[in-house]
N, C-alpha and C positions, 0 to 999 in steps of 0.2 A: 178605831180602824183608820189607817192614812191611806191613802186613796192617789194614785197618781193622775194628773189629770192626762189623757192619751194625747196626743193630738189637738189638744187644747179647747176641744168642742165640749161644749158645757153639758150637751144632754150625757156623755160618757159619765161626767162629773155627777149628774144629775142621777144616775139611774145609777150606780155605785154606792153613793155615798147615802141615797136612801133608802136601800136596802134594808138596813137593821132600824130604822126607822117606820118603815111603810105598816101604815095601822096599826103603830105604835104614838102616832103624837099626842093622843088624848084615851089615854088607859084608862080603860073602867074595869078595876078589880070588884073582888064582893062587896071590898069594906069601903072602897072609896074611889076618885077620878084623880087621876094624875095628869097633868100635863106638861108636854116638853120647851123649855124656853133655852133659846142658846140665841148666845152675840159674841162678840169680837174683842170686849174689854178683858183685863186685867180683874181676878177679884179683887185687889185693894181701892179698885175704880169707884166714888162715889154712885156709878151710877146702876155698877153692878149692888153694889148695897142696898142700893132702893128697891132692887129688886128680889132681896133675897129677906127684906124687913115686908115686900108684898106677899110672899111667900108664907112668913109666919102670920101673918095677918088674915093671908087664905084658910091656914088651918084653924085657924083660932077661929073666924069668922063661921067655916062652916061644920065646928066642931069636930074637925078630920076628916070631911067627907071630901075632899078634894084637896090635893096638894100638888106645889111647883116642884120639877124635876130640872136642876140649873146650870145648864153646860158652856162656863164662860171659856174665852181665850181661847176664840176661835176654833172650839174643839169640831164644832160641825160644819164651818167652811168661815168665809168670809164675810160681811152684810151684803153683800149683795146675795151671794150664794146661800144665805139664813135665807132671803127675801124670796126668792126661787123655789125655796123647800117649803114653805110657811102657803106661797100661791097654789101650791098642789094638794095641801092639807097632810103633807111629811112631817110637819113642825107645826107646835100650836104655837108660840108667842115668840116674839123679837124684839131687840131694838132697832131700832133705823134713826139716822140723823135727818131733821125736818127737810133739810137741804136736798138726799137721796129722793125725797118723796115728790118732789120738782119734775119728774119724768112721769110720776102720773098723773097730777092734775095740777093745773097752774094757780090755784089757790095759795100753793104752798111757798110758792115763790116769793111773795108780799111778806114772807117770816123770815125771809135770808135777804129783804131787802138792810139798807146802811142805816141805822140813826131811826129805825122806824118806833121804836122803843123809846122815851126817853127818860126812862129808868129799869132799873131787872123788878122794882114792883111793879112800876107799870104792865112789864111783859107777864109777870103773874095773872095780876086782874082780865086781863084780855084773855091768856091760854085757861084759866078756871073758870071761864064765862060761858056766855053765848056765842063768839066768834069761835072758842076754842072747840066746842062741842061741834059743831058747824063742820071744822077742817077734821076732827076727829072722823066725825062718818063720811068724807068726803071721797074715801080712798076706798068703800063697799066694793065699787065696780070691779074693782080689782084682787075681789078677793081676799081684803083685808079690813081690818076695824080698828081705829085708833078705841085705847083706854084709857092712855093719859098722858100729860107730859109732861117731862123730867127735866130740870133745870140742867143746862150744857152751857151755863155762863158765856161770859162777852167772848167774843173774837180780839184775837191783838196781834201784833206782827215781832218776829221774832226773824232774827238777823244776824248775818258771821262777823262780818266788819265793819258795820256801822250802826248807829242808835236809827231810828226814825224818828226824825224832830219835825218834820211840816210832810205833806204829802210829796213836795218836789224830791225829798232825799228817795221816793221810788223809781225817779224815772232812771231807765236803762236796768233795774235790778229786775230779775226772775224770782216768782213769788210763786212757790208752790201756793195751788187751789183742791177745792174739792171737785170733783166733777161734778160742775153743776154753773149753769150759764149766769146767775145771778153772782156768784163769788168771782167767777170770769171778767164781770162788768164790772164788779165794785175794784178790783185792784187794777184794771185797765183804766178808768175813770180816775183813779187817784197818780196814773201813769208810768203805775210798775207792768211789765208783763207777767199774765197769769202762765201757771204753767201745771196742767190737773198731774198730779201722780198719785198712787194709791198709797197708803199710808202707810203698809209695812214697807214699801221701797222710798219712803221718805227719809230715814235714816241716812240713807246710802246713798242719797240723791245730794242729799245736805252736804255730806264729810265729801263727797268727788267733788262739787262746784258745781255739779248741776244747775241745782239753784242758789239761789241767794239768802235765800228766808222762807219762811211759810208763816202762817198766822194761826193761831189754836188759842185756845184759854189754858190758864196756869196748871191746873191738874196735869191736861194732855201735855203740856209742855214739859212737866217735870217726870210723868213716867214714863216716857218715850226715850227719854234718857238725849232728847235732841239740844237740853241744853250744854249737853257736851261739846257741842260743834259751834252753839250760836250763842255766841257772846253778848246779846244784844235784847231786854224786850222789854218794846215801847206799847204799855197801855193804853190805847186810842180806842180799843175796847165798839171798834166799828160794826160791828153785827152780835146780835143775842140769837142764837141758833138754838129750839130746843133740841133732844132728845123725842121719839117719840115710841113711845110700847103698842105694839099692835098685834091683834090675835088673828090667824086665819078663818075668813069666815065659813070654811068647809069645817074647819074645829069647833067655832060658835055654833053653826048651826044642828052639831047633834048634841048639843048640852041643853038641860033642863032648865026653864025660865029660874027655877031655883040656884043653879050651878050658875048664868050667867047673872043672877043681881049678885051672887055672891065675890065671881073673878071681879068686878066693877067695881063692886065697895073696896074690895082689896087694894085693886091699883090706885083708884082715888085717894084712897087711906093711905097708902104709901106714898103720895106725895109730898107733903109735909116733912117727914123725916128725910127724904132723899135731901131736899131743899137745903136742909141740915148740916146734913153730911156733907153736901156740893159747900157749903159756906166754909164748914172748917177745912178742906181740902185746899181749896184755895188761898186760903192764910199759909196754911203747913206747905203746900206747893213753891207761892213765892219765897218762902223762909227759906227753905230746901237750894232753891237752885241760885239766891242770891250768896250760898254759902259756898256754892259751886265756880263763885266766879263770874256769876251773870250781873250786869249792868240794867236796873229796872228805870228806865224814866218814864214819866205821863205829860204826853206833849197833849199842846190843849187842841180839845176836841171840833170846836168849831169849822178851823179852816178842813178838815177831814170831810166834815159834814158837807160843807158849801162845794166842795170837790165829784160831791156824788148825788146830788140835791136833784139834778137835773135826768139820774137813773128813776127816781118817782113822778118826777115832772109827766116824762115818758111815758107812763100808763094813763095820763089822761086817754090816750088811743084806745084807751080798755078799756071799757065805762064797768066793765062785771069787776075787775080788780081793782079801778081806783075807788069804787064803793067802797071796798073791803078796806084799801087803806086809810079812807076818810074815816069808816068807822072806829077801825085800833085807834087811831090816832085822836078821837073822842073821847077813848075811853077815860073817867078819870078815878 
């Protein structure tokens, strides 16, 4: 069903669109529980794959007694508007970028910090640990449960008419951002201006001049079809942003201890293979748009880092968050 939004007030959107959803997110027929999972990607998305390999892993795990019901490409709103339907118990499961989860608890922020990673296994060991589990149920309050999280590889910036070779080639360009105050700081700090627009008017921001660039990892960059516009992507690879899958916990809470060790082992178990699929995606991604015409350089990373050094300094004023960052940052 498409749904127009009235007036642009969210509860019209809200009370519309979940309609044919309403005590429907977590179906308990005779033979088994279904549950509904919708997000915003593309299916050839590696990360809708992880999700659709947790999927056969649910059934297999709990012998058919519970399976995913997978509504990609935005069929049931936007992330945010997934994130909306998921707090009311409309929707059992979603993705959401760690970045989006910044507005509810300031944990999450320390994961879209610059350079705080300094490797993608490093960033592994950390999100499959004790820190990871930690920011997992950090987001309860709100009605939601982290399960797990799903590799969203590096950040890098991507550009119409010129490479990014040191951080000064930013100053005076507009760099689309996410919404979200830490992405804001890191491309202000490196002395581009940030500029948030939401991702399906990213296309059309890019081709008018809007902005100048925006930064994504290679996947996003090749199905967005944005390297049509930008000629240009410098691998600086300045933030490791996961993915993260989260179930509503009015959905958790009417599942059987049995049903939830089983949704857990799933997603858990899915991770490995997403990880997989994110690796080869991004080989075939940069192959893909290098053959398009894109110019890939990797300017070194250093001076990027020393540009932003002073955004983690910063949290010494937070003793509860620079904890958390002395600890990732232990981690070996």
């Amino acid at each position: 069903m498409i749904v127009k939004r009235i007036f642009n007030l969210k509860i019209f959107w809200s009370f519309f669109v979940m309609l044919p959803l309403l005590f429907s997110s977590c179906v308990k027929l005779s033979d088994y529980t279904e549950l509904k999972l919708a997000h915003g990607l593309d299916p050839s998305h590696p990360v809708h794959k992880g999700m659709v390999h947790m999927g056969e892993l649910l059934e297999e795990i709990s012998e058919g007694k519970m399976k995913l019901e997978i509504y990609p490409s935005g069929q049931l709103g936007s992330e945010q508007q997934c994130v909306e339907l998921l707090q009311i118990g409309s929707l059992a499961i979603t993705k959401v970028s760690a970045a989006v989860l910044e507005s509810f608890t300031d944990n999450y922020q320390v994961l879209g910090l610059p350079y705080i990673f300094n490797s993608r296994e490093h960033s592994f060991k950390v999100l499959d640990g004790e820190i990871g589990d930690e920011l997992l149920l950090s987001i309860e309050r709100y009605n939601m449960r982290g399960l797990c999280f799903y590799d969203a590889g590096a950040r890098s910036f991507y550009t119409i008419n010129k490479p990014i070779e040191t951080p000064d080639d930013l100053n005076g360009m507009k760099i689309r951002v996410m919404q979200s105050q830490t992405a804001m700081g890191l491309v202000r700090a490196m002395g581009g201006s940030p500029t948030p627009i939401s991702w399906g008017e990213l296309y059309t921001a890019l081709q008018s001049g809007v902005v100048d660039g925006a930064e994504n990892n290679p996947p996003s960059f090749y199905t967005s079809h944005h390297y049509e516009v930008c000629k240009y992507y410098s691998i600086n690879e300045h933030t490791v942003v996961p993915d993260v899958l989260v179930v509503s916990t009015v959905v958790w809470n009417r599942l059987s201890d049995q049903e939830k060790e089983w949704l857990e082992a799933a997603a858990k178990g899915s991770v490995p293979r997403q990880r997989e699929l994110w690796a080869e995606s991004e080989r075939e991604s940069l192959k893909k748009v290098q053959e398009h015409g894109v110019i890939i350089n990797y300017p070194e990373k250093e001076p990027f880092a020393e540009k932003v050094e002073q955004m983690i300094a910063n949290y010494e004023r937070r003793p509860e968050l620079y904890d958390l960052i002395k600890r990732i940052r232990a981690v070996e």
